[in-house]
C-alpha positions as CSV (number, residue, x, y, z in Angstrom):
1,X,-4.9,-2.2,-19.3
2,X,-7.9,-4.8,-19.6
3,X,-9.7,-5.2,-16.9
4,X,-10.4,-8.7,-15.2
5,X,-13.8,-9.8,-15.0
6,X,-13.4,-11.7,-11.8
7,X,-12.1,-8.4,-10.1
8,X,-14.9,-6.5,-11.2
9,X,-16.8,-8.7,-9.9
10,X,-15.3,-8.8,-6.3
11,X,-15.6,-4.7,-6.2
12,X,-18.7,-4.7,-7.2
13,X,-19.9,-7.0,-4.3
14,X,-17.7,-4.9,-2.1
15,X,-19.5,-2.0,-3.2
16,X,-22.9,-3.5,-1.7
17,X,-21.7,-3.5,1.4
18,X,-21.5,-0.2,4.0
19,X,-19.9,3.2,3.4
20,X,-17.6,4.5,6.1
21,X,-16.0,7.7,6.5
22,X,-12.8,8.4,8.4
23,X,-10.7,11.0,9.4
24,X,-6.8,11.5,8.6
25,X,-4.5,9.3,11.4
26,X,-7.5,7.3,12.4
27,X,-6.8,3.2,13.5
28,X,-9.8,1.7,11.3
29,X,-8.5,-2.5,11.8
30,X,-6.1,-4.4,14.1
31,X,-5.8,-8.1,15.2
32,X,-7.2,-6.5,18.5
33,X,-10.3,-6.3,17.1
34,X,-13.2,-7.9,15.1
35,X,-11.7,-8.2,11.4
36,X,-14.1,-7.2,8.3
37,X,-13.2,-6.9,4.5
38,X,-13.0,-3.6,3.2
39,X,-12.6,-2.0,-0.2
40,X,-11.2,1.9,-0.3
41,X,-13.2,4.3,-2.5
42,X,-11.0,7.2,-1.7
43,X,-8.2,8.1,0.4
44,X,-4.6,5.9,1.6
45,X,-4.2,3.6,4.4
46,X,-1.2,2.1,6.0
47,X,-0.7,-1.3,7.1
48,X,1.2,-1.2,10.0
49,X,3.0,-4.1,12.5
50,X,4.2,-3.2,16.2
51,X,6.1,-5.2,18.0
52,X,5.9,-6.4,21.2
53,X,8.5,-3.8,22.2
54,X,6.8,-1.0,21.0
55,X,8.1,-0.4,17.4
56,X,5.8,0.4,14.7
57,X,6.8,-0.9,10.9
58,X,5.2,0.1,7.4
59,X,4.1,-2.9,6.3
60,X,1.9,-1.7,3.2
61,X,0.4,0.9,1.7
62,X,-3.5,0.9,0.0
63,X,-5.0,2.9,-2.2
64,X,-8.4,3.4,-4.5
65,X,-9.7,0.5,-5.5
66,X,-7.8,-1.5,-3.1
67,X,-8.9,-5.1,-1.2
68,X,-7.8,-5.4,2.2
69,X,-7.1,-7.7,4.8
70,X,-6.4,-10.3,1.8
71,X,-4.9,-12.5,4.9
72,X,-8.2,-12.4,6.5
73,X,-9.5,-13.6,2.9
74,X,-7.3,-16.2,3.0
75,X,-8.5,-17.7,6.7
76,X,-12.0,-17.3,5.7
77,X,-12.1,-19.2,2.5
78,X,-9.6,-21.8,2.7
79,X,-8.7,-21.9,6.9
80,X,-4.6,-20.8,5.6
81,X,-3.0,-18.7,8.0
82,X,-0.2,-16.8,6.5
83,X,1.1,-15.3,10.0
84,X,0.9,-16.6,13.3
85,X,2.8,-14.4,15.4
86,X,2.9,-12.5,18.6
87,X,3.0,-9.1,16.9
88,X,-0.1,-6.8,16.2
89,X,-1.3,-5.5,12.9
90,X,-3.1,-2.4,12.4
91,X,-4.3,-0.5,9.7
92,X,-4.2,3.6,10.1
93,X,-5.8,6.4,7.6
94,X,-2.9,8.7,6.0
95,X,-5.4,10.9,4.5
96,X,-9.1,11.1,5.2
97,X,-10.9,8.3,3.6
98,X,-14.2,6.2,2.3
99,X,-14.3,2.4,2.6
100,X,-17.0,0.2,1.7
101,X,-17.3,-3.0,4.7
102,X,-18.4,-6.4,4.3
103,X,-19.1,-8.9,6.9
104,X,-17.3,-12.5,6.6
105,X,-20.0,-14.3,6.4
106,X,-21.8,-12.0,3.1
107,X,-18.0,-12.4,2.1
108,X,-18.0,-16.1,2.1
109,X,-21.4,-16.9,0.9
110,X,-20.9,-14.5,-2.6
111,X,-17.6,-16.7,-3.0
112,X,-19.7,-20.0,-2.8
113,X,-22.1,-18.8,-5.3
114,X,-19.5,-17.0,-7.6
115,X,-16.2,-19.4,-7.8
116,X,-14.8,-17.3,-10.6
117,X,-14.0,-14.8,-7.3
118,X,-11.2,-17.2,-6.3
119,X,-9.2,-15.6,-9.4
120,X,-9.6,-11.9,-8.2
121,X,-8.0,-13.0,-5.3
122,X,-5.2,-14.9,-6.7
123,X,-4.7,-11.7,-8.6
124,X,-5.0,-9.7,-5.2
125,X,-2.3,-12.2,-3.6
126,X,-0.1,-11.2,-6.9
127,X,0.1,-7.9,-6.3
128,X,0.9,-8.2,-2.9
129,X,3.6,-10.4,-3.9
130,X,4.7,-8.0,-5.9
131,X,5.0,-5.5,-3.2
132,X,7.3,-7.8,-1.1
133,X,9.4,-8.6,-3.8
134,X,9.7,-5.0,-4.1
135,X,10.5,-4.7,0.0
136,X,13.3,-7.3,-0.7
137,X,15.2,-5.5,-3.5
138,X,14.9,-2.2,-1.3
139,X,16.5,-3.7,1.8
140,X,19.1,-5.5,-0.7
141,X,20.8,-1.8,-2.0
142,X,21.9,-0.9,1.6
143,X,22.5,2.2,0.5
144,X,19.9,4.6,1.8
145,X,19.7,7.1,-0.7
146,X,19.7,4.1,-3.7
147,X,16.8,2.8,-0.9
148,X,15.0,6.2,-1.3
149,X,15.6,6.5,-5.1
150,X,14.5,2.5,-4.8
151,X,11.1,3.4,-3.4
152,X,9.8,6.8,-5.1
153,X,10.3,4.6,-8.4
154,X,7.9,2.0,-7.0
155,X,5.7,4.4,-5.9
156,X,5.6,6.7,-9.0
157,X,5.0,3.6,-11.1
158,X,2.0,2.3,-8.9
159,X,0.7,5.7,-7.4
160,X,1.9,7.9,-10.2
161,X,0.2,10.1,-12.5
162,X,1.4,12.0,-15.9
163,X,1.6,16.0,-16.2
164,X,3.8,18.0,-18.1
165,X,6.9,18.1,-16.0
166,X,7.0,14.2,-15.6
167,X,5.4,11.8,-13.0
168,X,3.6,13.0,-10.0
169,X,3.3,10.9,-7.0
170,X,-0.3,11.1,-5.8
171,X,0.6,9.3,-2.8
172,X,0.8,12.0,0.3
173,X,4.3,11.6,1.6
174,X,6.3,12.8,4.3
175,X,9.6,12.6,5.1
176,X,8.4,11.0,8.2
177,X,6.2,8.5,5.9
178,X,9.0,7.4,3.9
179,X,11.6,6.6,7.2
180,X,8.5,4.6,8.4
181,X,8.6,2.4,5.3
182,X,12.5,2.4,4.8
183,X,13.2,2.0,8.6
184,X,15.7,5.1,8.4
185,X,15.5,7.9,9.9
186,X,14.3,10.9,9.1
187,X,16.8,13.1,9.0
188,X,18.5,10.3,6.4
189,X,15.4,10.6,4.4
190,X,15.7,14.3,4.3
191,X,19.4,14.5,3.2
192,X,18.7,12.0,0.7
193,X,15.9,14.0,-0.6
194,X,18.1,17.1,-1.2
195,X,20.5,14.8,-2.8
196,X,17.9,13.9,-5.2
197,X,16.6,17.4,-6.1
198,X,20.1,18.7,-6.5
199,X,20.3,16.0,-9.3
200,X,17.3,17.2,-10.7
201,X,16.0,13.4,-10.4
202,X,12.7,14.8,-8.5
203,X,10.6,18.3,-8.5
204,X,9.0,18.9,-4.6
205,X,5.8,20.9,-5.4
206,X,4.3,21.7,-1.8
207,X,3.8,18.5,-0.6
208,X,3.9,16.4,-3.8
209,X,6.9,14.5,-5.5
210,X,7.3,14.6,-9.3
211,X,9.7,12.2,-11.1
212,X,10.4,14.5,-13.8
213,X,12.4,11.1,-15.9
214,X,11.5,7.7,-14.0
215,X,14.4,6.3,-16.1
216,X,16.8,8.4,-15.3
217,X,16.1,8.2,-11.6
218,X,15.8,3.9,-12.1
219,X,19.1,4.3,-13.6
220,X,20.6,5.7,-9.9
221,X,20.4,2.1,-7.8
222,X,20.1,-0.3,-11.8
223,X,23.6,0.5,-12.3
C-alpha cells in the first residue's frame, strides 16, 4: 500500500514529542481531564463512553501507528465540535503500551507551517468514518452470532496478520472485550464463539483468533 506523504509527515512530528509508558487497564485521557494528542508506538487502547448512569460503551479501538483524539484535532484547528454531550469519554490501555504526546499548542503551530497536514487528517477522519460505517452494518444484522461473525471480519481485515493456517487476529480479545463492543453479553459472545469453531470458521490458539478463510466466514452474515 503507498504510503501518504502528508501522514508521514504528521507521525513524524508526533514522534518529536514525549514517550510514555503505560501499564495494561490504565485510564491515559478523558474529557475530565486536560486533552493532548497522542500517537501509539506499541500496544491497544480503547475508546470508551459512560453514561451518566454508569454504563460503559466501546466506542473504538486504536492500534500502532494510530492518531488519537482526532475530535480534539478537529476543535483545535478549525473550532468544530463533533460532540457536545453530557456523557464522558475515556480512553483505557488493553495491553501495556508506548505513546508519543504532543501539546496543542506544538500541534497547532506545525499545522500553520505545514498545510499539507490538513490531508493526513482528512485521511484520519476517513478511517474513522470507516469504522462507524462498520458499527452501523453490525447493529443492522440483529443477529448476534452474524454480529460476532460481523466483527472478527472487521477486525481480521484491519488487525489481522497472515500465517499458515489463515488470518490471525493480533488484536488481544476477550470474550469480555468483544460484549463490550457488541453490547451483548458475554455469555452470548461465548456461545457464539463455539458456534463458530464448530464450523471451523475460526481456530482459538491460547488467547489469539485465527480466521482460517475470511471469505468463508464473510459469507455467514453476506448471504
Amino acid at each position: 500500500m503507498k504510503i501518504d506523504y502528508s501522514s508521514e509527515q504528521l507521525r513524524t512530528f508526533m514522534m518529536s514529542g514525549k514517550l510514555y509508558y503505560f501499564p495494561k487497564h490504565k485510564v491515559i485521557q478523558s474529557t475530565d481531564l486536560g486533552l493532548v494528542l497522542g500517537l501509539i508506538k506499541s500496544g491497544y487502547v480503547q475508546r470508551y463512553l459512560i453514561t451518566p448512569n454508569g454504563a460503559e460503551s466501546n466506542q473504538g479501538i486504536y492500534g500502532p501507528g494510530d492518531f488519537f483524539p482526532l475530535t480534539l484535532a478537529q476543535s483545535i484547528l478549525l473550532n468544530q465540535y463533533i460532540y457536545i454531550g453530557i456523557e464522558t469519554y475515556l480512553y483505557k490501555t488493553m495491553t501495556n503500551a508506548q505513546i508519543y504526546y504532543v501539546y496543542n499548542d506544538a500541534f497547532i503551530n506545525f499545522v500553520k507551517k505545514n498545510p499539507i497536514i490538513y490531508r493526513a487528517l482528512l485521511i484520519e477522519a476517513g478511517e474513522r468514518l470507516r469504522v462507524s460505517i462498520q458499527r452501523v452494518e453490525n447493529m443492522s444484522l440483529g443477529n448476534s452470532y452474524l454480529r460476532l461473525a460481523h466483527q472478527l471480519v472487521f477486525y481480521a481485515r484491519i488487525f489481522g496478520i497472515e500465517i499458515p493456517q489463515g488470518i490471525k487476529i493480533i488484536l488481544p480479545l476477550t470474550h469480555l472485550n468483544l460484549s463490550e463492543i457488541l453490547n451483548i453479553s458475554r455469555e452470548t459472545v461465548s456461545l457464539a464463539m463455539i458456534q463458530l469453531k464448530n464450523k471451523g470458521l475460526i481456530i482459538k490458539q491460547g488467547r489469539s483468533i485465527i480466521v482460517p478463510d475470511i471469505d468463508k466466514l464473510e459469507s455467514e452474515f453476506a448471504r
